[in-house]
ROKOLLO-76413 format. One line per 3 residues: number of its first residue (from 1); for each residue x negated, y, z negated of C-alpha. Coordinates in steps of 0.1 Angstrom, whole numbers, plus 5000, padded with zeros to 4 digits. Example, Ala and Ser with C-alpha at 12.3 -4.5 7.8 and 13.67 -1.06 7.14 Angstrom:
residues 2
1 = 4877:4955:4922 ~ 4863:4989:4929
//
This chain:
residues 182
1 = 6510:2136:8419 ~ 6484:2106:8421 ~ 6504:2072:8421
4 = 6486:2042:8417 ~ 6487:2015:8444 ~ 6465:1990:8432
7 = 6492:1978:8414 ~ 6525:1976:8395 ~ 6542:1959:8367
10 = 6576:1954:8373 ~ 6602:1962:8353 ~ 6613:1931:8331
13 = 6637:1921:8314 ~ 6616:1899:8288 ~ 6640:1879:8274
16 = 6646:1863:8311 ~ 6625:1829:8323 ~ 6607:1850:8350
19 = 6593:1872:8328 ~ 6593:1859:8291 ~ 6559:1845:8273
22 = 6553:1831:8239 ~ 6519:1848:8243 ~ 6523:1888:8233
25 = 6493:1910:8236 ~ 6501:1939:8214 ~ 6485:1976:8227
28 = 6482:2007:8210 ~ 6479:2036:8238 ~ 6479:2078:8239
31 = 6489:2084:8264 ~ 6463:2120:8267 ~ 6432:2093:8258
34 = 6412:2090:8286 ~ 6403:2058:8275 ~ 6434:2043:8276
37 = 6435:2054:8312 ~ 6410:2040:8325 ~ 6424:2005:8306
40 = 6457:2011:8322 ~ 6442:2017:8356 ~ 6412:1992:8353
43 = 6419:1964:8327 ~ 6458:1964:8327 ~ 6460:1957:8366
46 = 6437:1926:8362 ~ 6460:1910:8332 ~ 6492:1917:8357
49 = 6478:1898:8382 ~ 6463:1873:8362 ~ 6485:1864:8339
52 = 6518:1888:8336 ~ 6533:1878:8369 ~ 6527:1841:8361
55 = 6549:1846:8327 ~ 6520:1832:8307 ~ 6513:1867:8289
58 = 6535:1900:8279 ~ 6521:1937:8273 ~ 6543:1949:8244
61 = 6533:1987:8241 ~ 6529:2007:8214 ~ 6523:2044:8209
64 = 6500:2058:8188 ~ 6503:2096:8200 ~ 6471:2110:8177
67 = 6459:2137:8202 ~ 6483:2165:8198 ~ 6518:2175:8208
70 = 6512:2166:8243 ~ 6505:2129:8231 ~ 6536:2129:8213
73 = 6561:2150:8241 ~ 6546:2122:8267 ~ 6557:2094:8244
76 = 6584:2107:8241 ~ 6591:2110:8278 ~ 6578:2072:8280
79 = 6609:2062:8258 ~ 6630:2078:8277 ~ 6620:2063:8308
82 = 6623:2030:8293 ~ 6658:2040:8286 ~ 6662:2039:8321
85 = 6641:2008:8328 ~ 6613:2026:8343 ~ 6588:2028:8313
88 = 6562:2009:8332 ~ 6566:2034:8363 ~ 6559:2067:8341
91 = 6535:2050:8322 ~ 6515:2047:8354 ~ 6520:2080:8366
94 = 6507:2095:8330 ~ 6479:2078:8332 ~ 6468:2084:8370
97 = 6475:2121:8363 ~ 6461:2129:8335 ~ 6446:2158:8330
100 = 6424:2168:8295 ~ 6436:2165:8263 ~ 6463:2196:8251
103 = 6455:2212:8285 ~ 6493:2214:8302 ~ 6491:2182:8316
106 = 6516:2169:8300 ~ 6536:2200:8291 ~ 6576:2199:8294
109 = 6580:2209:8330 ~ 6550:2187:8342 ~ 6564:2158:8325
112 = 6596:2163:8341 ~ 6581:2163:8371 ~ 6563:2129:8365
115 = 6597:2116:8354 ~ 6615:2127:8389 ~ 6583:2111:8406
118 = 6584:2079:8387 ~ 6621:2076:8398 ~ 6641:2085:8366
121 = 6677:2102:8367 ~ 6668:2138:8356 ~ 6699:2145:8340
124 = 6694:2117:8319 ~ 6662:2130:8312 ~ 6672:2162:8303
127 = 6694:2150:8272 ~ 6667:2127:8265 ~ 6637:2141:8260
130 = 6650:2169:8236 ~ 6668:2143:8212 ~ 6649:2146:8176
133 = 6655:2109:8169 ~ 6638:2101:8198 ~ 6607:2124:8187
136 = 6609:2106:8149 ~ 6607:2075:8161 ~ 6576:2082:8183
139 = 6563:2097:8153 ~ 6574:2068:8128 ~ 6556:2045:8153
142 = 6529:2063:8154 ~ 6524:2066:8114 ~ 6532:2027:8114
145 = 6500:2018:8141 ~ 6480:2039:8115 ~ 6492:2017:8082
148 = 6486:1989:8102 ~ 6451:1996:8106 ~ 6450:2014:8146
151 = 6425:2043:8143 ~ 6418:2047:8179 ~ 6429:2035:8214
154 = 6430:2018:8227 ~ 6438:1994:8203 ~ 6446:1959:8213
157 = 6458:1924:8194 ~ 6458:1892:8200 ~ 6473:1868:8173
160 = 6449:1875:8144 ~ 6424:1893:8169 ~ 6428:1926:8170
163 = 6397:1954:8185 ~ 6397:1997:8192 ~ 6384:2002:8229
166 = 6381:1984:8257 ~ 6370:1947:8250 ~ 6347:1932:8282
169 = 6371:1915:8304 ~ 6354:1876:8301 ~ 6353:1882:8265
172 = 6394:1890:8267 ~ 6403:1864:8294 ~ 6389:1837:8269
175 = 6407:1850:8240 ~ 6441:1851:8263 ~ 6430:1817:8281
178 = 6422:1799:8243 ~ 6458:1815:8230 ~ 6474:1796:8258
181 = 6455:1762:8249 ~ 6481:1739:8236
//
């Protein structure tokens, strides 16, 4: 499986000093949108290292699995790997190995496979992934991004500002950069 190098967020716990901002940039992924992958392996990897790692902004994902039952078995898998503090590590692998939309790419035993390359317990997994209240939630999230107004991804906001698709990176580093203006 492709891992990405470039780079990594790091598992957080947000409510800590290290890794806690005031400033929240809400996203709205699929995790079978190839869109959203090239924003997690392009944009997302600039915001890290610009702001993230300096505590001065926090990625709060949300799923908004639109795409078919591979977009919503992947979300899945994605909570369960935050269950085990490794959301950010799957979410990375999903989105370097994706691979069409409803194609196999993200069928059960592939995912699984992600999981035990992204470092999860796969006995944990196991119980997990085939837990209904996990998959309603998912699914209650997803109807929720779509009241809200999300009709594609990615969909990001920021405070009042919110935008489908990739914005241009100046035009998003001054919206964070003005947010953080006291």
């Amino acid at each position: 499986f492709k891992q990405k190098t470039a780079y990594e967020i790091k598992e957080c716990d947000w409510s800590s000093d290290v890794c806690s901002s005031d400033l929240t940039l809400e996203v709205w992924t699929d995790f079978q949108c190839p869109i959203c992958g090239v924003w997690a392996n392009g944009s997302e990897p600039f915001l890290y290292e610009k702001y993230i790692k300096e505590g001065k902004l926090r990625i709060e994902h949300h799923f908004f699995a639109f795409l078919g039952e591979e977009s919503f078995t992947a979300a899945v898998g994605a909570v369960c790997a935050e269950k085990q503090n490794k959301f950010w590590a799957f979410h990375s692998y999903l989105f370097a190995n994706q691979n069409g939309e409803n194609q196999g790419g993200f069928s059960a035993p592939r995912l699984r496979l992600l999981a035990g390359a992204a470092g999860l317990d796969l006995t944990q997994w196991d119980s997990c992934i085939t837990d209904p209240t996990i998959r309603a939630g998912v699914e209650a999230e997803s109807a929720a991004a779509r009241a809200a107004g999300v009709s594609g991804t990615p969909t990001l906001k920021l405070g009042d500002w919110m935008q489908a698709g990739i914005p241009a990176e100046a035009d998003l580093f001054k919206r964070i950069d003005d947010a953080l203006k006291p």
